[in-house]
C-alpha positions as CSV (number, residue, x, y, z in Angstrom):
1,X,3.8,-26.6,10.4
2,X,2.2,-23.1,9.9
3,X,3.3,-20.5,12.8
4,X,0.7,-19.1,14.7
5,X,-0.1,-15.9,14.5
6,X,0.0,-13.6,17.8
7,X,-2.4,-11.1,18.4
8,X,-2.2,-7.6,18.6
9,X,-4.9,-5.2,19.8
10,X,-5.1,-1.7,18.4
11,X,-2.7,-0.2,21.1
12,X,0.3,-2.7,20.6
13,X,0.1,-2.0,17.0
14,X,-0.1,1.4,17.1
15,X,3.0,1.6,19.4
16,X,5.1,-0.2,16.8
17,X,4.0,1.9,13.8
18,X,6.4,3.9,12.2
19,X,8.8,4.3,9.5
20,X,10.4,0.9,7.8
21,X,8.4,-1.1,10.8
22,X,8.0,-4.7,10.0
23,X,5.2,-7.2,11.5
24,X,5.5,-10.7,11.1
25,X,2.5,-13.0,11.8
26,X,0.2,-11.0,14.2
27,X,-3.5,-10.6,14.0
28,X,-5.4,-7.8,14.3
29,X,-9.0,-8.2,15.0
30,X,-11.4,-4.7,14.4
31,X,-8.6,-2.3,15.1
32,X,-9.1,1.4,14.6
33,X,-6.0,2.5,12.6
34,X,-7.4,5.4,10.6
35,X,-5.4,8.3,10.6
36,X,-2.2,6.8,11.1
37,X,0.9,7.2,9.8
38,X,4.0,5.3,8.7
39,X,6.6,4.8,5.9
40,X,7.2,1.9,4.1
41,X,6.4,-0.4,6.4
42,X,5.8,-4.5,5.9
43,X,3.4,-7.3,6.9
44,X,4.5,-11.0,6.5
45,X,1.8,-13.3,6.7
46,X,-0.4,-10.9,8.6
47,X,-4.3,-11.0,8.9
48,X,-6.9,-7.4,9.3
49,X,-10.5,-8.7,10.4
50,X,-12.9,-5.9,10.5
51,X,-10.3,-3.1,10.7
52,X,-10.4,0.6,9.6
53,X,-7.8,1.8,7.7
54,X,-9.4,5.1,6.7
55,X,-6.9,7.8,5.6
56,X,-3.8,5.9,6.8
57,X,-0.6,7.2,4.9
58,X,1.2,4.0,4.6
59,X,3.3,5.3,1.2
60,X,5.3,2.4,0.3
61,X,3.9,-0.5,2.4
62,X,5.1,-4.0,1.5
63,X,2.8,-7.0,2.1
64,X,3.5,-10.5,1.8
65,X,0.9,-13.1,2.0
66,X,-1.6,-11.2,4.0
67,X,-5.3,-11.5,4.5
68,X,-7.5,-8.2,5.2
69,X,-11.1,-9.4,5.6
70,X,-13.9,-7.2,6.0
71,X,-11.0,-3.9,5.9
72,X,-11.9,-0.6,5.4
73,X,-8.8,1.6,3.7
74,X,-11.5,4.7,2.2
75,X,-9.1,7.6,1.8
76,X,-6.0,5.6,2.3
77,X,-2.8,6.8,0.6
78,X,-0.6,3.3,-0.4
79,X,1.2,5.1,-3.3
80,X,3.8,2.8,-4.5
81,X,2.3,0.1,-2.1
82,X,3.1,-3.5,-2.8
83,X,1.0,-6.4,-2.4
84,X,1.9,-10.3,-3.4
85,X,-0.4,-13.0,-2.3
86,X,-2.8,-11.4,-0.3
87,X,-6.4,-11.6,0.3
88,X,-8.9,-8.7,0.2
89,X,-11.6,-11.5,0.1
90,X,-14.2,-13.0,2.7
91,X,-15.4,-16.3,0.8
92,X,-18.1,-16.6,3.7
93,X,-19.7,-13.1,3.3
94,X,-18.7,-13.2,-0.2
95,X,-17.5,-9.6,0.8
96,X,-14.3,-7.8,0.0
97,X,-12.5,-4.9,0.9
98,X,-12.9,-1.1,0.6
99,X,-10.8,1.2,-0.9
100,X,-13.1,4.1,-2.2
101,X,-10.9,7.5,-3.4
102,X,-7.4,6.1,-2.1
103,X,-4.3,6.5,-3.5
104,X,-3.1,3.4,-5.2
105,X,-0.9,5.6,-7.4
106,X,2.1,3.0,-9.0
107,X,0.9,0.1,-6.4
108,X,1.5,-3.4,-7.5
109,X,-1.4,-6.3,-7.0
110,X,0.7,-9.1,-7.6
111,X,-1.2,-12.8,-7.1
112,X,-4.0,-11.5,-5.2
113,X,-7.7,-12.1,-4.6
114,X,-9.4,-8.6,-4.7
115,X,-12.3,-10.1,-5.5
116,X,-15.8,-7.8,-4.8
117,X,-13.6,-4.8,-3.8
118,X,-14.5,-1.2,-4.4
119,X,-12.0,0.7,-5.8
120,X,-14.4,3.3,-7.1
121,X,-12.9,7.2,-7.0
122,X,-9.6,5.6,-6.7
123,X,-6.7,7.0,-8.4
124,X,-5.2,3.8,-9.8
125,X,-2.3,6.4,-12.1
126,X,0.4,3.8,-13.1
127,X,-1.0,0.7,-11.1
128,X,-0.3,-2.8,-12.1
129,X,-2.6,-5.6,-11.0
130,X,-1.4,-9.1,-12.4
131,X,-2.3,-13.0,-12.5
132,X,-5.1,-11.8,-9.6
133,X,-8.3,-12.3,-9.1
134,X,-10.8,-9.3,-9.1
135,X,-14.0,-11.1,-10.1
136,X,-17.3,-8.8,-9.3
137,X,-14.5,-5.6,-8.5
138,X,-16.0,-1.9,-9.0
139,X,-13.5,0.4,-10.4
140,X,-16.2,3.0,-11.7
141,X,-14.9,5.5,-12.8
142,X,-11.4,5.1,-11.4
143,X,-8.9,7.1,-12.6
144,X,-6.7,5.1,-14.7
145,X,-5.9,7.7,-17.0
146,X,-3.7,5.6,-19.5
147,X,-1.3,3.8,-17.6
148,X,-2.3,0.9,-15.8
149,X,-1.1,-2.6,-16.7
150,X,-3.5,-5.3,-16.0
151,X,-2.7,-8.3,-17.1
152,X,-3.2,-12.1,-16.9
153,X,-6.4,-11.6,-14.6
154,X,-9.6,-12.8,-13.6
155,X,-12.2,-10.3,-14.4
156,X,-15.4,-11.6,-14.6
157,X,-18.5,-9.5,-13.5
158,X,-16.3,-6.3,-13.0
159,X,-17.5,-2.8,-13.5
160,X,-15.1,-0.9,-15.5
161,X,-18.1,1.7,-16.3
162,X,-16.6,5.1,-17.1
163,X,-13.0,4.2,-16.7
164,X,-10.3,5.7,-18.4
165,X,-8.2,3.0,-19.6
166,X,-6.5,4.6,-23.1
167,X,-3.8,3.2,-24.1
168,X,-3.4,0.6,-21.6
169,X,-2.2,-3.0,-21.5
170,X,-5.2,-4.8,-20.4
171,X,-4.3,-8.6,-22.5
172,X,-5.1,-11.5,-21.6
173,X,-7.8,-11.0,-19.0
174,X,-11.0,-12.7,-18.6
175,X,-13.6,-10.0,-18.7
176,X,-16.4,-12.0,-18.9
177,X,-19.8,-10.8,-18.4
178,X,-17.7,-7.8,-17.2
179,X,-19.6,-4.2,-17.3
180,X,-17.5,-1.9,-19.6
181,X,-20.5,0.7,-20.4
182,X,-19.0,4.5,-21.5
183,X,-15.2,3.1,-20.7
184,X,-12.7,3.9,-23.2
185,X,-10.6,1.1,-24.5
186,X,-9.2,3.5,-27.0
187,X,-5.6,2.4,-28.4
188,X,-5.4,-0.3,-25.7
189,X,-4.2,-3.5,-25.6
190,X,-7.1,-5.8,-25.6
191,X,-4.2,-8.7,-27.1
192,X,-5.9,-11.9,-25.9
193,X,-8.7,-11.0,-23.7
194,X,-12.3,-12.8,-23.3
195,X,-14.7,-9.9,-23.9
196,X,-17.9,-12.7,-24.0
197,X,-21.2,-11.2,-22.4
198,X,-19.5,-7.8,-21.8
199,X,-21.8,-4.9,-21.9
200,X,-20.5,-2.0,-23.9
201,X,-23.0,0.8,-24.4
202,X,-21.1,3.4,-25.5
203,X,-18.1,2.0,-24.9
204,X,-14.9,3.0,-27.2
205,X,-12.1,0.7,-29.0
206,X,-11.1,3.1,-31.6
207,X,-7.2,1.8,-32.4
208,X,-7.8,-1.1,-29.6
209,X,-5.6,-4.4,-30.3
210,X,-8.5,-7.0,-30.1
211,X,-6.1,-9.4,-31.9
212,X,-7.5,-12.5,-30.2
213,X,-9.9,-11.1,-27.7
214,X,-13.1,-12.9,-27.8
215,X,-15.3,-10.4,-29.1
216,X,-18.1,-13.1,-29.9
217,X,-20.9,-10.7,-28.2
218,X,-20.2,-7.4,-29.9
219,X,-22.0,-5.8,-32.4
220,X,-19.9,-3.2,-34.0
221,X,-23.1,-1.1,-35.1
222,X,-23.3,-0.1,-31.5
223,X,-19.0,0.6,-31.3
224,X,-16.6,3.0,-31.4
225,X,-14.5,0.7,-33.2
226,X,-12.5,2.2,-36.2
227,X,-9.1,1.9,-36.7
228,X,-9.1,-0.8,-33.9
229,X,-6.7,-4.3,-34.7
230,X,-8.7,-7.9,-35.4
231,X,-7.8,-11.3,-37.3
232,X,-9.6,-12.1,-40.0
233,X,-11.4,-14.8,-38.2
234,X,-12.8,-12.1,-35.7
235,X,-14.2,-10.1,-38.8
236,X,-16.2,-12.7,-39.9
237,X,-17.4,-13.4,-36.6
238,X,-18.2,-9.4,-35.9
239,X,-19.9,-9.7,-39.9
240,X,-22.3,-12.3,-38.7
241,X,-23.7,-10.5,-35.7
242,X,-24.3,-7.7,-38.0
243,X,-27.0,-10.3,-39.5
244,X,-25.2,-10.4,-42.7
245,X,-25.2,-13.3,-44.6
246,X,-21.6,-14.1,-45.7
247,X,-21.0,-16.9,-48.7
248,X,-17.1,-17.8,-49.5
249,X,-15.8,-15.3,-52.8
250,X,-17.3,-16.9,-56.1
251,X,-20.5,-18.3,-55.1
């Protein structure tokens, strides 16, 4: 039987904020937390309707199974935060949460639906987001800056436009119809990824591992592409968008 959760207005939970402060199954209904403070702190199976979380500095927050709908965290520094199983999606509104220009430096998305969130401005330095779901996300022009790891996601729709991702690990994602216009993909690993329907005006994937990527859609006339890794099944494949005409050797 699932435990109910209690609620909490804004007050209660403010009085219990602090460092290494835990909450376990409370609800929070449009609190005004902006501005606060508190260190490592946890939520186990918690739920954030409609709450602002605007320049909180919750450095090293832990959170387990946790739904924020309709959450506002612009500004917020959650370095080294840590997220498994949580929601930052409204499937009604088909809205999700904001976290324009905060501090996700070396946070973990682990299982999660961050579907439709803004995460543009963010710095997202050393950030891992794995086996989640960000379809429709915006990360333009977040500051990856070569070391995120992204892997084993669902990406469809996102906007990657203007990112920085050099030399990251971004296999085995499904970027479909995903907007990657002016990123740089440069010496990253693509290893497995479905790039079908992408848009990639100006987009660069000089030295990118594309071995296995679906790269169906691109038309390397239009890439930065040299130097980048491919099977010989992809080059055919690439060859033939190029409208060339390719016959087996001999004939």
């Amino acid at each position: 039987m699932t435990q109910p959760k209690k609620p909490l207005s804004t007050e209660e939970f403010l009085s219990q904020l602090g460092s290494e402060a835990e909450f376990t199954h409370i609800e929070l209904r449009d609190a005004a937390l902006s501005q606060s403070e508190g260190l490592n702190v946890v939520f186990r199976n918690c739920t954030f309707i409609n709450s602002d979380m605007m320049d909180v500095d919750w450095e090293g927050l832990k959170c387990y199974s946790s739904s924020f709908i309709n959450c506002r965290f612009i500004d917020a520094n959650l370095e080294n935060a840590v997220f498994k199983n949580c929601s930052f999606f409204d499937s009604e509104l088909s809205l999700g949460c904001n976290f324009m220009r905060a501090n996700l430096r070396s946070a973990l998305f682990d299982q999660c639906d961050i579907s439709s969130c803004i995460f543009e401005g963010a710095d997202v330095i050393k950030i891992t987001i794995q086996h989640s779901n960000a379809t429709g996300a915006k990360f333009f022009r977040a500051k990856f800056n070569g070391s995120a790891k992204l892997v084993e996601n669902k990406f469809r729709y996102i906007d990657l436009r203007g990112a920085n991702l050099e030399k990251c690990d971004i296999s085995h994602n499904d970027l479909t119809w995903a907007t990657l216009d002016e990123a740089d993909f440069t010496q990253a690993n693509l290893i497995g990824s479905n790039l079908n329907g992408t848009t990639v005006n100006l987009t660069k994937f000089s030295g990118a591992d594309l071995r296995g990527a679906d790269l169906s859609s691109f038309d390397i006339r239009a890439l930065a592409i040299q130097g980048a890794k491919i099977y010989e099944y992809q080059m055919r494949k690439l060859l033939e968008n190029c409208d060339l005409i390719i016959f087996p050797d001999g004939h």
